[in-house]
C-alpha positions as CSV (number, residue, x, y, z in Angstrom):
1,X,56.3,117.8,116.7
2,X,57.8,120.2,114.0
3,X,59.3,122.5,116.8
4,X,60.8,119.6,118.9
5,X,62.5,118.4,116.0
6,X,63.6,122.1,115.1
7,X,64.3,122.8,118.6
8,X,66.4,119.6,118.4
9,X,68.8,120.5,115.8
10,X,69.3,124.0,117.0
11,X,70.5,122.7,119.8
12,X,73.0,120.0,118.4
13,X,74.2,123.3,115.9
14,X,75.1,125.2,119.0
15,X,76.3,122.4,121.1
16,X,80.2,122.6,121.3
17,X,81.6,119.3,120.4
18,X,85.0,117.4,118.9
19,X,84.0,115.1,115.8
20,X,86.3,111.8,115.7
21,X,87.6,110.7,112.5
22,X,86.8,107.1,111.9
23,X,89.7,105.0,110.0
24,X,89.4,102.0,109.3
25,X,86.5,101.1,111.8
26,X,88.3,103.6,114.3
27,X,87.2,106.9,115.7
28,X,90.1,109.0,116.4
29,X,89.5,111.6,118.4
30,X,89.9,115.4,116.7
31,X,92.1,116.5,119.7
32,X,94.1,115.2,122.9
33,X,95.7,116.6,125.6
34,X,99.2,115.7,126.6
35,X,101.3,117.0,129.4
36,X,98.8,120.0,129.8
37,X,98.8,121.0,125.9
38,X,95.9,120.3,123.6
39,X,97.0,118.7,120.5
40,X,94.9,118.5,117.3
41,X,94.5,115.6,115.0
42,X,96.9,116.6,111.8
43,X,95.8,114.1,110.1
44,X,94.8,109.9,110.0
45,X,95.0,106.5,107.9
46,X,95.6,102.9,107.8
47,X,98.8,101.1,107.8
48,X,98.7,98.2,105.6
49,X,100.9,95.8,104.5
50,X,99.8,92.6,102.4
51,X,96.1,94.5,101.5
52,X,95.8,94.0,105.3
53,X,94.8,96.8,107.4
54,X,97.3,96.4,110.7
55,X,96.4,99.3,112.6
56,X,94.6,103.2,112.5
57,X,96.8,105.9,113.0
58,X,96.3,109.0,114.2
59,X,99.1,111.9,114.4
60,X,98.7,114.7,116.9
61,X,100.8,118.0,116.8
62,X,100.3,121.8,118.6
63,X,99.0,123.2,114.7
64,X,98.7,121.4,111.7
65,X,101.0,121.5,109.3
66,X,102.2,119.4,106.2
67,X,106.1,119.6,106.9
68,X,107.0,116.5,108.0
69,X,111.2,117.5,108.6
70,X,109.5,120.3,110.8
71,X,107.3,117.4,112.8
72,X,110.3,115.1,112.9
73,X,112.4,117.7,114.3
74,X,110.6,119.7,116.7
75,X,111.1,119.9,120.3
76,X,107.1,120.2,120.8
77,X,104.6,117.6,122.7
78,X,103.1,115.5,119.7
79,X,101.5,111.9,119.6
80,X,101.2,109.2,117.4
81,X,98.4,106.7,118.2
82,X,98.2,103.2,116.9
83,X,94.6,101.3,117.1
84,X,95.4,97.8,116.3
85,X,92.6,96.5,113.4
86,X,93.8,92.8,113.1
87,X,94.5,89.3,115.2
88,X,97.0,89.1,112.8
89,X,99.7,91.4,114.7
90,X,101.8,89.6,117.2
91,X,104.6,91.3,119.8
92,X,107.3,90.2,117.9
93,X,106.2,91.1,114.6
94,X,105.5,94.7,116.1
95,X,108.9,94.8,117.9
96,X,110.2,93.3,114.4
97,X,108.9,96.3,112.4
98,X,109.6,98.7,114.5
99,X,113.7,97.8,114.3
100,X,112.8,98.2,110.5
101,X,111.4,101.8,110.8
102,X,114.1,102.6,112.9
103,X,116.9,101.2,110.3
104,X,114.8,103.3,108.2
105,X,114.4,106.6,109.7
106,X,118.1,106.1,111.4
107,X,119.5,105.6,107.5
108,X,121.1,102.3,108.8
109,X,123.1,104.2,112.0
110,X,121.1,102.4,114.4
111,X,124.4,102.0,117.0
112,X,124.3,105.5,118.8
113,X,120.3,104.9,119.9
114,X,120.7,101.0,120.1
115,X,120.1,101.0,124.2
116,X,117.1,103.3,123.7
117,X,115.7,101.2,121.0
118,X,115.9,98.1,122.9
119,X,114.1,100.0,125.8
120,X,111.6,101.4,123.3
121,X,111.0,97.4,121.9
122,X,110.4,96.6,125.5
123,X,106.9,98.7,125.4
124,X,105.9,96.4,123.2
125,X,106.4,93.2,125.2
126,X,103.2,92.4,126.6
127,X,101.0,90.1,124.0
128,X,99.3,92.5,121.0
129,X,95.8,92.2,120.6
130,X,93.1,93.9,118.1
131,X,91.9,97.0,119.7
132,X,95.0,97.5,121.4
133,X,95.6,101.4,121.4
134,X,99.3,102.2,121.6
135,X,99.9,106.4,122.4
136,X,103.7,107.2,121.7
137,X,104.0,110.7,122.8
138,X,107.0,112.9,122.8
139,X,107.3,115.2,126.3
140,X,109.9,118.1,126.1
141,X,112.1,117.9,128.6
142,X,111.1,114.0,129.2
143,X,111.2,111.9,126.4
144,X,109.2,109.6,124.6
145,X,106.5,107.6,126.4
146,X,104.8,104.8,125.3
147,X,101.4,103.6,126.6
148,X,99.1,100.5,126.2
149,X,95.3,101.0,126.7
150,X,96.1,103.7,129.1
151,X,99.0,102.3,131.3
152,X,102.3,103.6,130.6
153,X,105.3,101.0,129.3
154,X,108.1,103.2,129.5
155,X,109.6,106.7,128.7
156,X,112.9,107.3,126.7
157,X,114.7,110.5,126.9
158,X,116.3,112.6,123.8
159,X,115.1,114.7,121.0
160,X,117.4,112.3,119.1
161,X,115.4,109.7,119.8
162,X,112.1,111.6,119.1
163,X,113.4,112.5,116.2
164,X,114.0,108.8,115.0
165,X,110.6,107.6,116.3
166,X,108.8,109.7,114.2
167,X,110.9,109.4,111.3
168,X,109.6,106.0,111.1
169,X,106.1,107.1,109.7
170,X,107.6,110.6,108.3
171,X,110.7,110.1,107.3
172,X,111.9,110.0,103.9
173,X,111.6,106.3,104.2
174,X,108.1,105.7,106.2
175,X,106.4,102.4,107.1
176,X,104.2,103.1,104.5
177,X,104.1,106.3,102.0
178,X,100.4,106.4,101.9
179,X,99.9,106.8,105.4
180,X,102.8,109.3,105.5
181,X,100.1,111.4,102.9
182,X,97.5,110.5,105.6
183,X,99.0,111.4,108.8
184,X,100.4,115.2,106.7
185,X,96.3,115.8,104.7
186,X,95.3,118.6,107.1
């Protein structure tokens, strides 16, 4: 019995796997691929608002760094993934926070990405539900693409669009600061 159970771990020790990181009730996975390029979890936490926990979030980038002007402005395939944790999150309280990230990360100067802000808030049509898992990715080359549970909702073109979509968790007025320090704690 001692050398099945020995024989047991030495195999799980040498067994190649990715460990998720669990948020929240969540397990993130530790990597993703996107268009091709593996991406590695830089960091994870919870947005909350209230002292209720709205969704897991997971930020995927080529290397980990801490610099979130260098995330927000690179031309580089990255991901953000939302796992929604509630019933409490509804489309139009997601469509209305997202306008309030981007009047955020935009500092107000919403007009010159308005029509790609109203097709980004489309994404986010369909009802919301808990367990919902929302990948906004950023493409070189092809934009930003959001998907639902796997199925895409749309793609927007333009680094400065990236660059306001995830300045709405990293910018220098995020959603929320702690999970700002979450999404950068590599």
């Amino acid at each position: 019995m001692k050398k099945l159970i020995l024989a047991c771990l030495i195999t799980l020790m040498l067994t190649p796997y990715s460990f998720a990181k669990e948020v929240a009730g969540v397990n993130l996975n530790e990597s993703m691929k996107l268009d091709s390029q593996s991406l590695v979890l830089n960091g994870a936490g919870i947005r909350e608002k209230f002292f209720v926990n709205v969704y897991a979030c997971g930020l995927y980038t080529s290397a980990k760094t801490t610099n979130a002007a260098q995330i927000i402005n690179d031309d580089k395939p990255m991901a953000i993934q939302l796992v929604i944790t509630t019933g409490l999150v509804s489309k139009e309280k997601m469509q209305k926070a997202m306008i309030e990230g981007f009047e955020n990360s935009t500092n107000g100067k919403m007009a010159a990405l308005q029509s790609k802000i109203d097709q980004f808030n489309k994404c986010f049509s369909d009802e919301i539900v808990k367990k919902d898992n929302f990948i906004i990715s950023y493409i070189p080359k092809t934009g930003v693409q959001v998907k639902k549970n796997g199925v895409l909702k749309g793609t927007i073109q333009g680094l400065d669009f990236k660059k306001a979509v995830f300045g709405i968790w990293l910018g220098d007025k995020p959603a929320d600061d702690d999970l700002k320090d979450d999404l950068l704690d590599n």
